[in-house]
N, C-alpha and C positions, 0 to 999 in steps of 0.2 A: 291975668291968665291963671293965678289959682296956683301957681306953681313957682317955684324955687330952686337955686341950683345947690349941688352937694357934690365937693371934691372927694374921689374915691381913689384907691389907689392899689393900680392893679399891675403889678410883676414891677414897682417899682416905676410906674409911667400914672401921670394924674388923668385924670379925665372926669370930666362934670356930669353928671346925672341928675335929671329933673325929678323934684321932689316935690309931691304937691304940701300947699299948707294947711294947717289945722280947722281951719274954715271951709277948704274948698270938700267940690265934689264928690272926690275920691276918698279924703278922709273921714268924712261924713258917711258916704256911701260901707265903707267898709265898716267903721264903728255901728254903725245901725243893721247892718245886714248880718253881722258875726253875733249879735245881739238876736236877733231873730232867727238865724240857724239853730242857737242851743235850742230853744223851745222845740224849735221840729224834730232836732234830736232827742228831746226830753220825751215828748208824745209818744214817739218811735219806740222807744223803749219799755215808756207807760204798755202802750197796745201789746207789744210782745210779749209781756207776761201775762195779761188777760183773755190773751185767744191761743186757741191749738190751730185755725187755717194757716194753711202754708203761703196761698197766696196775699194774704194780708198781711205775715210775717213779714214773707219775703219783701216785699214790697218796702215794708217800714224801714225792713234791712238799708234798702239801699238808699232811702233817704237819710237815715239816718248816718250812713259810712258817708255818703256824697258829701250830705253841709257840713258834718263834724271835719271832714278834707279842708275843703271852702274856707272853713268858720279858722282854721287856720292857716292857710293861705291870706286872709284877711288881715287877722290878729297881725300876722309874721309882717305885713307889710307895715303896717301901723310902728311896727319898732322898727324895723330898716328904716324907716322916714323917720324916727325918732318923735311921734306924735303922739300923743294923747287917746288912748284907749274907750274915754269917755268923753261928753263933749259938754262943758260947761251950759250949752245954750239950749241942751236936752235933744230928743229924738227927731228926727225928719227934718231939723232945718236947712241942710241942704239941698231940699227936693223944692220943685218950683211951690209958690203957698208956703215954704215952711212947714213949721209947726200948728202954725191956722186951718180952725177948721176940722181938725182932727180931735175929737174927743174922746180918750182913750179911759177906759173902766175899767174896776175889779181887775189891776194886776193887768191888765191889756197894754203894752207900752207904743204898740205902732199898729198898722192898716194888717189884717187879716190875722194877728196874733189873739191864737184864746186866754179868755179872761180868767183868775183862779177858780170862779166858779166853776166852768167850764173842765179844766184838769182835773177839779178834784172831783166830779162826774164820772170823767174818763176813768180816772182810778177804783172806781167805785164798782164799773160795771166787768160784767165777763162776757165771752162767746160774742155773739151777733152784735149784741145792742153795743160792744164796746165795739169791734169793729163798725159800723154803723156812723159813732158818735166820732171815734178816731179820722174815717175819710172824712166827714163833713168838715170837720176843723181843719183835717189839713189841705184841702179843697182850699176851703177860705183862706188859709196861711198863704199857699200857694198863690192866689190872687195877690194880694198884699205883697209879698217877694217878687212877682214877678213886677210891680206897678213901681217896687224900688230899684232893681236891676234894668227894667227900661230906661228909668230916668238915668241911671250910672251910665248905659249905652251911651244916651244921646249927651249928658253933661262932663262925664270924666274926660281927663284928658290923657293919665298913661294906660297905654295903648295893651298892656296884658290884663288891668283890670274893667276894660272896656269887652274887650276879649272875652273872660270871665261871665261879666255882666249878661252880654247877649245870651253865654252858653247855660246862665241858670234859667233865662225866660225858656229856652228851647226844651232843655229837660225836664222846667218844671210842667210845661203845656203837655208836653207829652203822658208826664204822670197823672194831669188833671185828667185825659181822658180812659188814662184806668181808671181809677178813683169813679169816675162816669158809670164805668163797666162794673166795676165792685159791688157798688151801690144799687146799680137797676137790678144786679145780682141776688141782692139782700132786698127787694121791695122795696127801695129807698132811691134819693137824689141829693145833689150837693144843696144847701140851704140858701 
């Protein structure tokens, strides 16, 4: 089952709480996901100082306050369970396939993350073309996070980061079809 029990102790009365292990699902799922939020945060930030639209700010805004949330919610659980922040066995082995298969480049460490090439473009441009470059990437991130928070749905087993999981596919779908709207806005599509 992936999971473990932890005697906790509350007003003085014990009681067991299920802890997943350093292999399963859950810890996997959060070490790779909190790993993948910084970058979205990083972008978010990148774009904010390269453009004056508001709607593109804004937008970054709230990506970037939502995962930097998440990405500790994450973290925070990772030490409650007294687990390992990183995983010996590297990126995505908890998702069905593994690590197989996934050929990650230039600084890209999991499925929809931009490569350094890629960042230090974003950084490079201003106005349109960096908005432009900023949704496409994070279009693609988005993909990628949503294809790990699925898998967290349907594999984790505690019930608030399953929770979590579905609520990042919902929000992040939702932003893809700004992102849509941005883009056809700017002459452009997601890549």
């Amino acid at each position: 089952m992936a999971l473990s029990l932890l005697a906790m102790t509350d007003n003085g009365n014990d009681k067991s709480v299920a802890v997943p292990t350093a292999d399963s699902a859950d810890a996997g799922f959060a070490r790779d996901m909190a790993v993948h939020h910084q970058q979205a945060v990083e972008m978010a930030y990148i774009v904010r100082d390269r453009t004056k639209n508001e709607e593109v700010r804004g937008l970054a805004y709230d990506i970037a306050q939502t995962q930097a949330n998440q990405r500790g919610m994450l973290l925070g659980w990772l030490s409650l369970w007294n687990l390992p922040v990183t995983s010996p066995d590297g990126y995505m082995t908890w998702m069905p396939m593994g690590g197989m298969g996934r050929e990650m480049k230039d600084g890209s460490l999991m499925p929809g993350m931009a490569t350094n090439t890629e960042l230090g473009r974003l950084g490079k441009l201003t106005g349109k073309p960096a908005e432009i470059l900023y949704l496409q990437l994070m279009y693609a991130h988005h993909m990628g996070g949503i294809d790990m928070a699925r898998a967290c749905a349907q594999q984790c087993k505690i019930p608030q980061e399953k929770k979590l999981a579905q609520g990042m596919v919902d929000a992040q779908q939702s932003e893809m079809k700004v992102m849509v709207d941005l883009l056809r806005e700017r002459g452009s599509a997601p890549r």
